[in-house]
C-alpha positions as CSV (number, residue, x, y, z in Angstrom):
1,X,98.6,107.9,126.7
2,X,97.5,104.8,125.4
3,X,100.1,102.4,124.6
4,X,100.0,98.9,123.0
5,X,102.6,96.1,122.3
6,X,104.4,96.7,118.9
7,X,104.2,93.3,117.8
8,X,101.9,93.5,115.2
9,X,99.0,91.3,116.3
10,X,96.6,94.4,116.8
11,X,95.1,94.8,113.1
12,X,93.5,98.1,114.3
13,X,97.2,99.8,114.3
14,X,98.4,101.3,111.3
15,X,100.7,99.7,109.3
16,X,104.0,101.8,110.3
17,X,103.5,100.6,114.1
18,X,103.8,97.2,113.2
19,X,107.0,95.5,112.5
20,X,107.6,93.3,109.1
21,X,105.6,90.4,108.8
22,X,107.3,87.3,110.7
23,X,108.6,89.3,112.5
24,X,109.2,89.8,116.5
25,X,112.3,91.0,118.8
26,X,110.8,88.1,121.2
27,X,113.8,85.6,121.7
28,X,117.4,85.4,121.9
29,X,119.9,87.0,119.9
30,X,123.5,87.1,119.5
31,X,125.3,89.8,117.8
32,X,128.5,90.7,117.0
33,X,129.9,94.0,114.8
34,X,132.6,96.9,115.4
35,X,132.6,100.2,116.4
36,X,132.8,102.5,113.6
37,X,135.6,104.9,114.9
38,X,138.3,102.5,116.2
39,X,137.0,99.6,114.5
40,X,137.5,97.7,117.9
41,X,135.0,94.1,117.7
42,X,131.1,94.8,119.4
43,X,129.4,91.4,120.8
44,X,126.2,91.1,123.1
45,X,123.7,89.2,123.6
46,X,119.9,90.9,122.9
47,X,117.1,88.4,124.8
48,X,113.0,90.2,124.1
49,X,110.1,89.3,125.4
50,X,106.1,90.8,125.8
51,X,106.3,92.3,129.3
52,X,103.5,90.4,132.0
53,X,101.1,92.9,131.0
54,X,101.2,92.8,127.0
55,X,101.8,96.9,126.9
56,X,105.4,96.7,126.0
57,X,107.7,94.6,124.3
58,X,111.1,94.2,127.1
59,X,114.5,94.0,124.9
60,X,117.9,93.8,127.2
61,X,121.1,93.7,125.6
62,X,124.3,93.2,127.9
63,X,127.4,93.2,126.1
64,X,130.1,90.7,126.3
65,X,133.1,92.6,123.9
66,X,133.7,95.0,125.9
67,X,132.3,93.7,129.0
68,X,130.1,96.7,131.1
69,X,127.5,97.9,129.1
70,X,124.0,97.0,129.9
71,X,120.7,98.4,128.5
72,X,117.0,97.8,129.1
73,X,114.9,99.2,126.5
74,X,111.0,99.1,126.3
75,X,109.1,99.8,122.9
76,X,105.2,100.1,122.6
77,X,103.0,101.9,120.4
78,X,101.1,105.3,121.6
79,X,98.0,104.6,119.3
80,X,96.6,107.8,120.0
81,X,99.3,109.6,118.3
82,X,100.3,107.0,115.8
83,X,103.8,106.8,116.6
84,X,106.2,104.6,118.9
85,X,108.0,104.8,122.3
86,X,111.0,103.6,122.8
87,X,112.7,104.0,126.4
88,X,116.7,103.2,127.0
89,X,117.8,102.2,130.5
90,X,121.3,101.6,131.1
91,X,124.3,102.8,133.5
92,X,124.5,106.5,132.1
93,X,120.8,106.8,133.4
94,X,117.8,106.9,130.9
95,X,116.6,108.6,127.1
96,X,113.2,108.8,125.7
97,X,113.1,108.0,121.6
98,X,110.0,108.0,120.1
99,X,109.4,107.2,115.9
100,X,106.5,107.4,113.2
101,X,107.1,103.8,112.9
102,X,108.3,101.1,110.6
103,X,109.7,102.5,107.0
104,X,110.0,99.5,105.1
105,X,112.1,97.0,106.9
106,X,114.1,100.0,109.0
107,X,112.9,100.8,112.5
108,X,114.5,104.7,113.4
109,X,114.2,105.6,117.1
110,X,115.4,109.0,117.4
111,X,116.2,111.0,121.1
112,X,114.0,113.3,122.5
113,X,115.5,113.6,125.8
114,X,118.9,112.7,126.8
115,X,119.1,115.2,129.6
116,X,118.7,112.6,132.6
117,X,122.4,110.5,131.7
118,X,124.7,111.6,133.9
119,X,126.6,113.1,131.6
120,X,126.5,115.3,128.7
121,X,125.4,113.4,125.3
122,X,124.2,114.2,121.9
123,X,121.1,113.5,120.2
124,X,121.4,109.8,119.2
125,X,119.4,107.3,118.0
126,X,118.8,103.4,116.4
127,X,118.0,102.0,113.8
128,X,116.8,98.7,113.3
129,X,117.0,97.1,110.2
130,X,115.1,93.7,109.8
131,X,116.3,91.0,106.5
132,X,114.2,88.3,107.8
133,X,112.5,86.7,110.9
134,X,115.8,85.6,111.9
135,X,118.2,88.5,111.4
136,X,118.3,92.0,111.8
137,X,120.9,95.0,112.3
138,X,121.2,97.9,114.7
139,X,123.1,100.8,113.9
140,X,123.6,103.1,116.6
141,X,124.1,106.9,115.4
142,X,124.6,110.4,117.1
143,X,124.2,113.9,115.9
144,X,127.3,115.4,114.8
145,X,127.6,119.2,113.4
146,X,124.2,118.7,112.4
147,X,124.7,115.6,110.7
148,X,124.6,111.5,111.8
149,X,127.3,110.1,112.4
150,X,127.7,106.1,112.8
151,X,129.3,105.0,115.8
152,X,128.7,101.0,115.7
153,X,127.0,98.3,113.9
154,X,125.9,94.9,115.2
155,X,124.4,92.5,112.9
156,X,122.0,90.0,115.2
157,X,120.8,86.1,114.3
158,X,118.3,84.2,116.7
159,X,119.5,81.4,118.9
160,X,118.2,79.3,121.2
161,X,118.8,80.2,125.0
162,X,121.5,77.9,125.4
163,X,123.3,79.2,122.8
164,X,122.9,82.6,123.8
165,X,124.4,81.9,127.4
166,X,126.9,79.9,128.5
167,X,125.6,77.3,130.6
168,X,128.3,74.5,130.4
169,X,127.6,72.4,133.5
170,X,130.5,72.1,136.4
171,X,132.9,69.6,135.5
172,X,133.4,68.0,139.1
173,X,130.1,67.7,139.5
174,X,128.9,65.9,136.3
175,X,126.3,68.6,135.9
176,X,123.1,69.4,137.8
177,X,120.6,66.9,136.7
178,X,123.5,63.7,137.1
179,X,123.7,65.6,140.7
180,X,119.9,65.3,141.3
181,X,120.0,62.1,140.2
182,X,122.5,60.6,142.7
183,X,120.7,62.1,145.7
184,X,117.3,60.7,144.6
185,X,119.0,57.4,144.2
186,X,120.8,57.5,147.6
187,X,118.2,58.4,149.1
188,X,116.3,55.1,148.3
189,X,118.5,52.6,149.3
190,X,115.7,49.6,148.1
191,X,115.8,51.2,144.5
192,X,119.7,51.5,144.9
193,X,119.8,47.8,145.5
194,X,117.3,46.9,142.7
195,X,119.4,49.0,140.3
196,X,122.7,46.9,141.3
197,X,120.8,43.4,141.4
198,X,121.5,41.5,138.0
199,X,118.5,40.3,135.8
């Protein structure tokens, strides 16, 4: 199978492999949204990026309302068959999903094996829908009496990394780089002395 990233810089793939123009799941995200059933609040945070060797595009999204969940998914195109792969890694175990491709705007990644969780779980699948190069959605559905059923919704915006993550500095310490800073300096006690001589 020959598989390249979905990230629409190969001209040669059709159309429906690539996503919109603009756009790429490359970056940080944050979300936030509810599940559908008990309307009980969804947030994570999504960070993508082109994995070393170009094949895939890497998309982790670990949860912070409820805290727990964490899933690794890889997307790439099979060329050969003109559809894409998309592979979900996470705590239950691991699904294959595969798609024709892009519809628009709307991404659908629908479950073609979900035998290897570790336990019993119905045909599911995504969908990604994509309003600019900023913002997208993801819906998460499953197969219900032979219908879809909605079971949450998270609406996603690009930040920065430091927005994404919490990285507030410790407060005793003044914060890493003031900490480097004071061992360089008192380290050299002649540029110590020169920094308290008056000019």
């Amino acid at each position: 199978m020959s598989l390249t990233v979905c990230l629409g810089h190969s001209l040669r793939q059709p159309s429906s492999l690539q996503p919109p123009s603009g756009f790429s799941f490359a970056g940080y995200w944050q979300c936030s949204g509810s599940f559908v059933g008990n309307g009980r609040e969804h947030r994570s945070v999504y960070h993508g990026e082109s994995s070393a060797d170009g094949k895939w595009m890497d998309l982790t999204e670990t949860d912070i309302e409820p805290k727990g969940y964490v899933g690794r998914y890889e997307l790439g195109t099979d060329a050969g068959n003109d559809k894409l792969v998309f592979i979900n890694m996470n705590s239950a175990g691991y699904a294959i999903f595969d798609s024709p491709g892009w519809d628009g705007h709307t991404l659908t990644v629908t479950s073609t094996d979900v035998l290897r969780y570790s336990s019993a779980a119905p045909k599911n699948r995504f969908l990604y829908t994509v309003h600019d190069p900023e913002h997208f959605d993801v819906e998460w559905q499953y197969q219900e009496a032979d219908a879809w059923a909605s079971g949450d919704v998270q609406h996603c915006s690009a930040q920065t990394p430091r927005l994404a993550v919490n990285y507030a500095p410790d407060a005793d310490s003044g914060g890493m780089l003031s900490a480097i800073l004071r061992a360089f300096v008192e380290s050299k006690p002649t540029l110590l002395l020169a920094l308290q001589l008056p000019f």
